[in-house]
N, C-alpha and C positions, 0 to 999 in steps of 0.2 A: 504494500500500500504506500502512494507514493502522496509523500501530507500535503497540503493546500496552503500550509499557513509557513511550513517552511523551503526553502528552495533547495538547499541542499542537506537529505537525509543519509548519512551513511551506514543507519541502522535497515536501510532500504535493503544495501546489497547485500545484506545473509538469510532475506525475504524475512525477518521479523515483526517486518510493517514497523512506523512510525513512533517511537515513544515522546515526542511532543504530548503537553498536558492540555490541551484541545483536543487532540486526537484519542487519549486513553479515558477523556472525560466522555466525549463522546459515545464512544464503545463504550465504557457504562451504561450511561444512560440509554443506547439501544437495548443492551441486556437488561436492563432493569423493566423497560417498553416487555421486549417478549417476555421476561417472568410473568410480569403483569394480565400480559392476555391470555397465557397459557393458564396461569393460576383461577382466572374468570373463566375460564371457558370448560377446568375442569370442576369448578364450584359450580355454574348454571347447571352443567350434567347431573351431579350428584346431589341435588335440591331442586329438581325438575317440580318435585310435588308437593314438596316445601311452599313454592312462589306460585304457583298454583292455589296453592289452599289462603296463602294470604292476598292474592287479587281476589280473589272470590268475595273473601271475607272484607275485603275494602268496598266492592260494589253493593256488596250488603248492606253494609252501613251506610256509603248513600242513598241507596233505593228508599232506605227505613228514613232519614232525613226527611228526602223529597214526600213520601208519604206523612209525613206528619204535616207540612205544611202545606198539601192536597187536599183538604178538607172540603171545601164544595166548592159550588163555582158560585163566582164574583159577582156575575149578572144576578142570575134569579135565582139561588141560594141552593141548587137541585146539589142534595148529597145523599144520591141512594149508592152510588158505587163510585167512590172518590178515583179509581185505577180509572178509570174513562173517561176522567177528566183531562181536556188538553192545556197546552199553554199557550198565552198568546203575547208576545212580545208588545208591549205597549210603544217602550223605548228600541225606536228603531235606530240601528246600528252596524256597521258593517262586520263587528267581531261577535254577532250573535252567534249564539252555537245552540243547536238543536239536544234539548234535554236530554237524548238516548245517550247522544256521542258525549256528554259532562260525566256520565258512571265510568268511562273506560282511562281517562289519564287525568282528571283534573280532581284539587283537593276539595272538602264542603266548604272552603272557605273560597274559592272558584263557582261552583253552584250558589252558595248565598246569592252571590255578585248577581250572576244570572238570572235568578229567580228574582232577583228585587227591579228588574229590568219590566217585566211582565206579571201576568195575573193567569189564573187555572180556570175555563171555561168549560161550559157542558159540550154536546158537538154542538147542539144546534145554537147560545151563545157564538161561539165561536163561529160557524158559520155565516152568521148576521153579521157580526163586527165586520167580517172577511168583504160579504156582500155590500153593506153599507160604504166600505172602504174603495170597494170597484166602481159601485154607481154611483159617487161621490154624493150620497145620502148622508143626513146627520147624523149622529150615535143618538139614539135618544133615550139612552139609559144616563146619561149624564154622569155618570159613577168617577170619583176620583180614583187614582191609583193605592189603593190598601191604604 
């Protein structure tokens, strides 16, 4: 290995590569890079169902979240089955993110944020707001945001 940082190496010509302290720092910290991914890569293997059971266990506890502040819908108070309830983004926003895709990588304190953006309607709720928003009709629930 013939160094970069010096011009002339004559550790070069017994082919022992470079002992400049750039060069041997370097080569460390590459070997310390592969320990590194090797080490991860045989720790993911060997807790495959380790990290499995604690994602599971994190979408559970948001799902249980979202479900408590799912209680009826906002409009006309219908709380016979809160799971079918939708949401409706009031604050429209280009970094909305649809409730399903918030359980897979984001913390409850990412969902709060979310959820304080919008309100939980019934379909049909929802469907009106939808409609009155295309036919540039008024809301005529007048309801403030929570």
């Amino acid at each position: 290995m013939v160094c970069k940082y010096i011009t002339l190496s004559p550790i070069t010509a017994y082919g022992k590569g470079c002992r400049c302290l750039r060069c041997c720092l370097a080569k460390k910290k590459q070997n310390k890079k592969d320990y590194k991914a090797e080490y991860h890569k045989q720790y993911i293997h060997a807790n495959k169902e380790k990290k499995k059971q604690y994602i599971e266990k994190r979408r559970e506890e948001k799902r249980e979240y979202i479900n408590q502040v799912r209680k009826k819908c906002f409009d006309c108070g219908w709380a016979v089955e809160p799971n079918i309830l939708e949401f409706h983004h009031v604050i429209l926003a280009e970094d909305n993110i649809k409730l399903g895709s918030l359980l897979s990588y984001n913390s409850i304190k990412r969902i709060e944020q979310e959820l304080s953006k919008g309100v939980f309607l019934c379909p049909n709720c929802h469907k009106l707001r939808h409609y009155n928003k295309t036919t540039n009709k008024v809301d005529t629930t007048n309801r403030e945001l929570r």
